[in-house]
N, C-alpha and C positions, 0 to 999 in steps of 0.2 A: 708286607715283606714275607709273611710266611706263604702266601700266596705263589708268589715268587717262586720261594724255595720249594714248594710242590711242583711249579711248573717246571721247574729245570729236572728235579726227579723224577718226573712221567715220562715214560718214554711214548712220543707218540710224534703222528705224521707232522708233516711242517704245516698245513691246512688248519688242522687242531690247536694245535702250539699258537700259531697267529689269533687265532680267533679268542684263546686261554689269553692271552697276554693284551691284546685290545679289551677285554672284558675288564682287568685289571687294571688297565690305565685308567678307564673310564670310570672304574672305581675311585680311582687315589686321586684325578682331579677332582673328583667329583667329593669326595670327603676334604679333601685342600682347599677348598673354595666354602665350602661349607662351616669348615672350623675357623676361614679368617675374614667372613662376613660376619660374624656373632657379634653382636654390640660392642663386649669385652674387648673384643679382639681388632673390633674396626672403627679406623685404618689400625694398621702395628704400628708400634715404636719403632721398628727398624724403615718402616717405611716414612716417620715423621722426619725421624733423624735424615735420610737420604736428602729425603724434599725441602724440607726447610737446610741443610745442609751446602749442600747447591746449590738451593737461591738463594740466600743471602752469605755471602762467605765475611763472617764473624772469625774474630781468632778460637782455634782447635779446643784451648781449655776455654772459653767463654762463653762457650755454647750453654750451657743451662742459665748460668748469669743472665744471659739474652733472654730465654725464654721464658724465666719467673719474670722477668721487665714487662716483657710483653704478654705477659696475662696479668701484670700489674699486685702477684705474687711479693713476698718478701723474700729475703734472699734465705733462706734456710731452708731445710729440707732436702735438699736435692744432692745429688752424688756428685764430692769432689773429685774432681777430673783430675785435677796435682796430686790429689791422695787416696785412687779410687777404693781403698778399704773402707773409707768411711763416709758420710754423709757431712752434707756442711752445717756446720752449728746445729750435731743433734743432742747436745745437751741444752740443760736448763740455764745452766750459768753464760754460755756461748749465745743462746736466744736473750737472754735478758741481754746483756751486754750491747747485741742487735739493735734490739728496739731501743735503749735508752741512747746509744750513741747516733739513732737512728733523728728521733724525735731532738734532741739536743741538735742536731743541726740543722732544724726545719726549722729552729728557733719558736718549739712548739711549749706550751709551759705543762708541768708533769710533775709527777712525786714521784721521785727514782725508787722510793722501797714500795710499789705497788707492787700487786700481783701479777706473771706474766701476761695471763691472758688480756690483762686492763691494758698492758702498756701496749700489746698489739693492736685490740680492738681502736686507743687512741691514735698507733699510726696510721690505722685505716683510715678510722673517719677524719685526720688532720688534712690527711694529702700528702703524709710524709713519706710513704710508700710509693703515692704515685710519682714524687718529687722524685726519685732517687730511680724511679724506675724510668723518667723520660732522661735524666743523667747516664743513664747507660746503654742507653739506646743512640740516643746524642753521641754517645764517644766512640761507640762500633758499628755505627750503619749512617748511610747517607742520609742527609734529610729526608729527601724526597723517595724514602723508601722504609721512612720508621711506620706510616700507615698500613702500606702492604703489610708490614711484616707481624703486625700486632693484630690486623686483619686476618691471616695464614695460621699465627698462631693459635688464636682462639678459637679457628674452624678444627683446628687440627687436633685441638685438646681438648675437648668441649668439659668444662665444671660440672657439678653436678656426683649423686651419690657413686661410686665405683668407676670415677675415671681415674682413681687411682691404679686399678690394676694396670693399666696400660699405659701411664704417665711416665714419659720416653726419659726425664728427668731421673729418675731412677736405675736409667741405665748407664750404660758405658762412654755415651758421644757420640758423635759425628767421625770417623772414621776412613771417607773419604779423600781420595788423594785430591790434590790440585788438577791433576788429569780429568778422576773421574769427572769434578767440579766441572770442569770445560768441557768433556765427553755430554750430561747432560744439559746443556742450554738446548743441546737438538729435542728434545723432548719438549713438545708445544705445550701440556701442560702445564710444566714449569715457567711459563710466561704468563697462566692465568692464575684468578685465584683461587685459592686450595679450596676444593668442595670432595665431597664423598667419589665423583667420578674421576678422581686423580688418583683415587688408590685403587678404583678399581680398574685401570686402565692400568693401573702398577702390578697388579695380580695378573691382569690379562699379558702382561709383557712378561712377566717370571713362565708363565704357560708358553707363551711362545719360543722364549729360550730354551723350554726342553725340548719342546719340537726341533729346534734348529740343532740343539747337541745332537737328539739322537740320527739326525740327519745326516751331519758332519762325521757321524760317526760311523758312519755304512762305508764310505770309500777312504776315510781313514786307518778304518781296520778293514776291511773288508768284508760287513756284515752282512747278511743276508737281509730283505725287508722283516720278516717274523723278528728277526734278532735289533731290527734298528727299534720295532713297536717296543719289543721287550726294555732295550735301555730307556724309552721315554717312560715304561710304566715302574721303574726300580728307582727314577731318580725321582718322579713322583711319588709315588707309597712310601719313601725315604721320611723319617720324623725331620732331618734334616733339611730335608725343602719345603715339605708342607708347614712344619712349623715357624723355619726361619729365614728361606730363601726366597720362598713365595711371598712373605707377607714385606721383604724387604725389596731393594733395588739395584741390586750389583750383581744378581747371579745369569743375567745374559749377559751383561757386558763382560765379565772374568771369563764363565767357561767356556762360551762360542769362540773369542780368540784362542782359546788353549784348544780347541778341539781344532779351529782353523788351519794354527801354527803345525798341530798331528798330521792335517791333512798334505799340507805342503809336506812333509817330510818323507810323505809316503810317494810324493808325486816328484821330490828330488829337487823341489822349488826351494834356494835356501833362504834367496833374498824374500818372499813372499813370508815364510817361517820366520826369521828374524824379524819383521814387522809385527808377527802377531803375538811374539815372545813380548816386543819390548810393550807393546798395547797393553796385556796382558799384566805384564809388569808392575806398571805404572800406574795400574787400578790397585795390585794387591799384592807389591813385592816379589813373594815368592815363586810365580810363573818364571822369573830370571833365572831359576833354577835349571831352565830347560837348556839353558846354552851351554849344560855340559854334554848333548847331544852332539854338537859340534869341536868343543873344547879337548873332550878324551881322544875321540878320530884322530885332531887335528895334531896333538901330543904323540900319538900312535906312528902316525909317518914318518917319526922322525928316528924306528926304531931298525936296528943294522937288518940289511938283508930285506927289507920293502921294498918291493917293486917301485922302478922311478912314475913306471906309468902309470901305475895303481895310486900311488901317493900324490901324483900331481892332482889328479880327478880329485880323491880325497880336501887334499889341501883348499882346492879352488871352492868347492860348498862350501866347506868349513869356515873358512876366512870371509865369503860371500856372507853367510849366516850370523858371523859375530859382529861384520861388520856394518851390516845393514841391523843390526839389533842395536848396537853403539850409538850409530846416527840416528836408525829414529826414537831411540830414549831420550837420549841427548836435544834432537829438533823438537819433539811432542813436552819433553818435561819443561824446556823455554819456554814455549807455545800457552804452557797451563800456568803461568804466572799471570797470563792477561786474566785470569778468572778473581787474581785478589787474594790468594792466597800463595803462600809460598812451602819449599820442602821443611827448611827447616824446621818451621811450624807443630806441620805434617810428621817427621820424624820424632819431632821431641812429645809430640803428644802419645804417640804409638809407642815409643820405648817408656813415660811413664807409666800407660797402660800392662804392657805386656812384662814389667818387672813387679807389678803390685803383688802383694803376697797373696791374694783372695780373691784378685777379681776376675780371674781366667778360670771360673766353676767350671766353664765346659770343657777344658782341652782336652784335647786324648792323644796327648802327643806321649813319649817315650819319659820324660822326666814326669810328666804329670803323673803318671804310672807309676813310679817309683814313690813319686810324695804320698800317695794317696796309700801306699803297701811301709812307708814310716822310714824313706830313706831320707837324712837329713837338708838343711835347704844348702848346707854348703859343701854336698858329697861333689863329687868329681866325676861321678858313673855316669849322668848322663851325659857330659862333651865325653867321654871314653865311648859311650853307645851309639853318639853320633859319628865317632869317627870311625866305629868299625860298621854302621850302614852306609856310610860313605864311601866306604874301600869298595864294598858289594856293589853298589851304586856304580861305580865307576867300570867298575868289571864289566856291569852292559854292556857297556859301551867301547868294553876292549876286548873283541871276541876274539877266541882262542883259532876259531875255523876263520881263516879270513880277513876283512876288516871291511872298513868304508861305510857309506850311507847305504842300506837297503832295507827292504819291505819289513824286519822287525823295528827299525829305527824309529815310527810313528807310535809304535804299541809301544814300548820302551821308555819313549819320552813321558807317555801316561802315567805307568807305570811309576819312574820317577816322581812325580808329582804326588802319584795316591801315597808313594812311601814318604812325603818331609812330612810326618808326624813324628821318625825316627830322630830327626835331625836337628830340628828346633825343637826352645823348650818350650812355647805356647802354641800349638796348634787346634783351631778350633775345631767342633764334631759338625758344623755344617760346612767345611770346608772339603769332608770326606764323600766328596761325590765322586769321586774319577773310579771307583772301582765297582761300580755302576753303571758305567759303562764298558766295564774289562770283561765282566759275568759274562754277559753272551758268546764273547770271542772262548772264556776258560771251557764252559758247556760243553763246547763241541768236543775238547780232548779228556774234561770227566764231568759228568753231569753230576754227579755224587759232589765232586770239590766246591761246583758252583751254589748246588741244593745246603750243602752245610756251610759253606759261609754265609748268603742270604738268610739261614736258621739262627749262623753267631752272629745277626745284625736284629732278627727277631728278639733272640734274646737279652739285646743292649736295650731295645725298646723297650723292654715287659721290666727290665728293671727301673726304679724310682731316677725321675729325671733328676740333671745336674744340680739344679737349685731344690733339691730337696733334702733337707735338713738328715732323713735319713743313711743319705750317702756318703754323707760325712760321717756320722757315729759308725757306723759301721767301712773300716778301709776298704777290707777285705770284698767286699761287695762292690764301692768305688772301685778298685784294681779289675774284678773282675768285670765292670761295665764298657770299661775301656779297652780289654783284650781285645775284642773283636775289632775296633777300629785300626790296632798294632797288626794283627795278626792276620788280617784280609791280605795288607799288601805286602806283608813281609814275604807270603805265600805266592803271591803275582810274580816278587823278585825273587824265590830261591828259581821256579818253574823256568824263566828265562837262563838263570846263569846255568841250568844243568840244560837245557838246549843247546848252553854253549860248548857242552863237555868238557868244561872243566876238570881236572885229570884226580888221580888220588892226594896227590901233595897237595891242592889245592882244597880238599876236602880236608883232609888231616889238621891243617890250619886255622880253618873255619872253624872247625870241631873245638880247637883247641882255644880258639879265641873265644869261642860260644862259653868254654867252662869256667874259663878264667873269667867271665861277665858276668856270668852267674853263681860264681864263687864269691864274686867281689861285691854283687848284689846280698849275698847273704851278708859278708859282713856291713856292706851298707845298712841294710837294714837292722840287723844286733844294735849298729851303733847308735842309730835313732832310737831304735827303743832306748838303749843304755839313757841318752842324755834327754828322753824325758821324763824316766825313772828318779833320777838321779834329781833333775830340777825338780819333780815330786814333792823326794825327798827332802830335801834342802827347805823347800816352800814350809812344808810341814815343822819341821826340827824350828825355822823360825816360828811358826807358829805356835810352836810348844816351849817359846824361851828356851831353845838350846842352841847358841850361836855355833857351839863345839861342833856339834853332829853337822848343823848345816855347811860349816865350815869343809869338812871332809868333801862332803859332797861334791860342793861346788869346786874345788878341788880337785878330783876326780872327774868332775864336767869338765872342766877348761881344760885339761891334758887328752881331752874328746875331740874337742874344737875349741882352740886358742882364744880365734876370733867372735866369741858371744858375748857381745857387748851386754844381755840381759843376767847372765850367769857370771857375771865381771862385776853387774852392778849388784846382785844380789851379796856374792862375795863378799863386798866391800862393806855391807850393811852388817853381815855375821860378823866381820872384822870390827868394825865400830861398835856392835852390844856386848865386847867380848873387852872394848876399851882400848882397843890397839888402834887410834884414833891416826896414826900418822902414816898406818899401812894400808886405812879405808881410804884417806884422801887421795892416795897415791892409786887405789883400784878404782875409787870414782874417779882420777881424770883419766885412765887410761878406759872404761866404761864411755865416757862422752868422749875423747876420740876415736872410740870403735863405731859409736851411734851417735852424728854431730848434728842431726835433728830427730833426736829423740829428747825433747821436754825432761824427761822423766829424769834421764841422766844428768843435765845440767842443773836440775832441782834438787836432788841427792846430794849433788858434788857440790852443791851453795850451800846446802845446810850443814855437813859437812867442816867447809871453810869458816860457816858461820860458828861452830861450836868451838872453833878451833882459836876465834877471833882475830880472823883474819879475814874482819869486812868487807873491804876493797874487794878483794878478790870474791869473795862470795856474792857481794851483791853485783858484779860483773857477769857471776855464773848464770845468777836468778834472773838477771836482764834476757840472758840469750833463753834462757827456759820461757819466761814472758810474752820474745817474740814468737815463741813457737806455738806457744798455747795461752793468750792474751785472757785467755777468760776463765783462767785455772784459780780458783780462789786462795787455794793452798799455796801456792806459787806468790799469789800477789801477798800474803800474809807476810812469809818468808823473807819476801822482798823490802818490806814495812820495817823488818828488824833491821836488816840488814842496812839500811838507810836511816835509823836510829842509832845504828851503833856508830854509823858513820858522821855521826852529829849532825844530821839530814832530815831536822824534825817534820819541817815542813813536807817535804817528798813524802814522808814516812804518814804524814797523816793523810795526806793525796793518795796514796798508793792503799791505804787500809781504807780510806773511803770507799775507791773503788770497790774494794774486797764485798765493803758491807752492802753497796749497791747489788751485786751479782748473786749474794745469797743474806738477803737481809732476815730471814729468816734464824740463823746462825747469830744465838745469841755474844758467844767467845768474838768473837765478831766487832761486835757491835759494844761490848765488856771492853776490851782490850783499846778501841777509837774512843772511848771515852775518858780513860786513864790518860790516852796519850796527850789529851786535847786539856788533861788536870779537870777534869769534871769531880 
């Protein structure tokens, strides 16, 4: 990339510049193919995910379940997809629990207070692992395709020291629309069995797709041949493709339609352009974005003093474009049920995803921004920040000189897309290709803008990647990795709206909405700071036995943000060492109806009830904390009294049983089940 940004700063003949930028490409495939043949690296995770993804369509969240079955795995370890913060059963007490309820129904015989590793080593060699693992294979795949699939599996993962770095299990999921699902069965691959040349035929197909962008992209914008080599060698050299797009299999099916649907808009084709929107769509949502290309025009004609002639031509693409984009979302999204999978699936898996507090390390969208510089998670700035790139957005598309579909309408629609990082609050950094292809069009009018944004992408790369632990301790460094990917296109869109001349009142507004965003960004951020000082604080003061001091705090938190269920339940905790026992219960249940699966709260507010003796209801509380986290010892303890006070001896000694199975080590434990039991 810095490569790049030299080329665009040299000034020299177009002969040179070709030859400069064919050099470069040949480079970055050539380092992209290099860095995703590496053992480590081959195939990728994102390219297992695809492949086995598509062929066999398992449910959304069951995708790792499936595929510890099918290496005959236990089920632990692997990233919950309902709860992508965390791993499934990565503590001791949650693995024990595993294997003893595991082995208990293989009706295998055991001594529940062994040591973990004995009780796993016994499921293995019982068959109790493999027992459970052809039961869920059994329950999400056809008979006649659980061999395949255990067969794919194990080509695809292969055992052995360091297959963990690339153990797709560890990631995010499967991803895939029901579309994409049905788009690849045309992949002949996909009908045989998985071997090393299916991922290299997956890399060979990521290379061809930039060929076909930057191809697309000559009579879409209007590039010259030297400028179309250039976009193939900038989406190449990009960390973004070499690392993530190339080694995966959606990035020709997403951008060739988005560069398609460019091309049709420049050639005034609407119904062809709505075809490629809703294609596009349908693999990865936010392409539907485009049909505000058509949608603002079409709002436009209906304003006093528009030509009727002008507005009819308008209207007729417009309506053309949203309509043919309607029908074929609507005919192709039917179409993608034959695959076995359905949306709503599909949605509920991508909205658990994209709401997890941690698992979107990569965005660099406008809110990620913010978290990462300490604005809190329930600030309001960023739907404020989206609404005011949305005003801008729109503007494109409502030109002051004019109106209707013409020759910026293709570059525009780009445009639009490189900007929804502004918009939504998770947008990924390999998503950030489209201004990649914008470089060579800005060049021509300043080679200096193109040279320094290509420099602000260098130095997004030089800094420590997204999963690097240093990114985090340091915000300030996070915030500043992400600039460049806000800042490329917010640059694409001011360059077009001042094309449009836009007048001074229309500047003055801007200006003013700009301060007022960034006024309101400082207080956002004070405020974060404030309330994790504050929670600190508070943490501390209980630490030091002083309910008083923590009391203030939390105090002074909550009139921060009402709604923090963890600074509600802390509260309530200072309120109970302080003996004000009828004001804690009252902050523990309003804590577990702010957080109605968070364990933690429903544990609080049992013990709580419990000291209060007021059984019943406690041991109701510690049940629902139970379901949440079954293999919480603490919890099951709790629950023991709780169903002792309730004259519930026998539960009470089933439930502390359990306790003393999960951590038999714990001798209070094992004390306490002995009294109850009159030992």
């Amino acid at each position: 990339m810095l490569g790049a940004s030299a080329l665009f700063a040299w000034p020299v003949n177009t002969r040179r510049a070709r030859i400069g930028w064919i050099v470069l490409l040949a480079l970055a495939v050539a380092y992209g193919v290099a860095l995703n043949v590496q053992p480590v690296n081959f195939p990728g995770s994102n390219f297992v995910h695809y492949y086995l993804g598509a062929k066999y369509p398992a449910p959304y969240l069951e995708t790792y379940r499936l595929i510890q079955a099918g290496l005959a795995r236990p089920q632990v370890g692997m990233r919950d997809l309902e709860r992508p913060e965390r791993l499934v059963r990565e503590s001791v007490s949650e693995q024990r629990a595993y294997f003893i309820d595991l082995l208990r129904a293989a009706r295998v015989p055991f001594e529940p207070l062994s040591r973990l590793d004995s009780l796993a080593a016994l499921a293995r060699e019982s068959g109790a692992i493999e027992q459970e693992a052809r039961r869920i294979m059994a329950s999400r795949l056809p008979a006649s395709r659980i061999a395949d699939f255990r067969r794919d599996v194990r080509a695809a993962i292969p055992a052995g020291p360091g297959h963990y770095l690339r153990d797709p299990t560890l990631d995010y999921g499967y991803n895939g629309s029901p579309f994409y699902g049905l788009l690849r069965q045309v992949d002949p691959m996909l009908h045989l069995p998985f071997d090393r040349w299916a991922a290299v035929a997956g890399l060979a197909w990521q290379l061809l797709g930039v060929a076909a962008v930057a191809c697309l992209a000559g009579p879409a914008l209007g590039l010259s041949t030297a400028e179309r080599v250039a976009v193939a060698a900038l989406i190449a050299a990009s960390a973004e493709f070499a690392s993530f797009a190339m080694p995966g299999l959606v990035f020709t099916e997403l951008w060739v339609p988005v560069l398609l649907a460019a091309w049709a808009l420049r050639r005034g084709k609407s119904p062809p352009a709505g075809l490629a929107i809703a294609v596009a769509g349908l693999l990865k949502l936010f392409p539907f974005g485009m049909t505000l290309v058509a949608a603002v025009p079409l709002a436009r004609t209906f304003r006093r003093g528009t030509s009727a002639e002008a507005a009819a031509v308008v209207r007729k693409r417009a309506i053309a474009l949203l309509a043919t984009c309607a029908a074929a979302a609507l005919g192709l999204g039917w179409l993608s049920l034959a695959g076995g999978r359905t949306w709503t699936d599909f949605f509920h898996k991508i909205a658990i995803e994209f709401q997890s507090e941690s698992s979107m390390m990569n965005s660099v969208s406008a809110a990620a921004a913010l978290a990462a510089i300490g604005a809190p998670r329930d600030s309001p700035l960023p739907a404020l920040i989206a609404l005011a790139s949305l005003v801008a957005l729109l503007a494109m598309f409502w030109p002051r000189r004019g109106g209707g579909l013409d020759d910026a309408l293709a570059r525009r629609s780009l445009v639009l897309v490189a900007a929804m990082g502004w918009l939504v609050k998770s947008w990924l950094h390999y998503y950030a290709i489209v201004p990649f292809v914008l470089l060579p069009l800005l060049a021509r009018r300043s080679r200096v803008s193109a040279a320094v944004m290509a420099a602000g992408m260098t130095a997004a790369y030089l800094l420590p990647g997204f999963d690097d632990p240093a990114l985090f301790q340091n915000p300030a460094l996070h915030a500043l990795k992400i600039v460049p990917y806000l800042a490329v296109p917010a640059w694409f869109v001011w360059l077009e709206l001042r094309q449009d001349g836009w007048g001074r009142g229309a500047a003055r507004v801007a200006a003013a909405a700009g301060v007022l965003l960034v006024l309101a960004a400082g207080e956002e951020i004070w405020r974060g700071g404030e309330l994790r000082r504050l929670a600190d604080q508070g943490e501390a003061a209980l630490a030091d036995s002083d309910p008083s001091r923590a009391l203030e705090s939390y105090d002074r938190l909550l009139r921060l943000c009402p709604r923090d269920a963890g600074a509600e339940r802390q509260r309530a905790i200072a309120l109970a060492e302080q003996g004000r026992l009828p004001e804690a219960i009252a902050g523990f249940a309003r804590a577990a109806a702010l957080a109605p699966r968070d364990a933690a709260a429903h544990d609080d507010y049992g013990r709580a009830l419990l000291l209060s003796g007021r059984a019943p209801e406690a041991a109701a509380q510690l049940l629902e904390a139970s379901a949440l986290a079954p293999a919480d010892v603490q919890v099951l303890v709790q629950l023991a009294r709780a169903r002792f006070e309730q004259g519930k001896r026998d539960e009470a000694i089933a439930t502390l049983t359990r306790a003393r199975e999960l951590a038999p080590e714990d001798t209070g434990i094992s004390e306490a089940l002995d009294r109850l039991r009159g030992r």
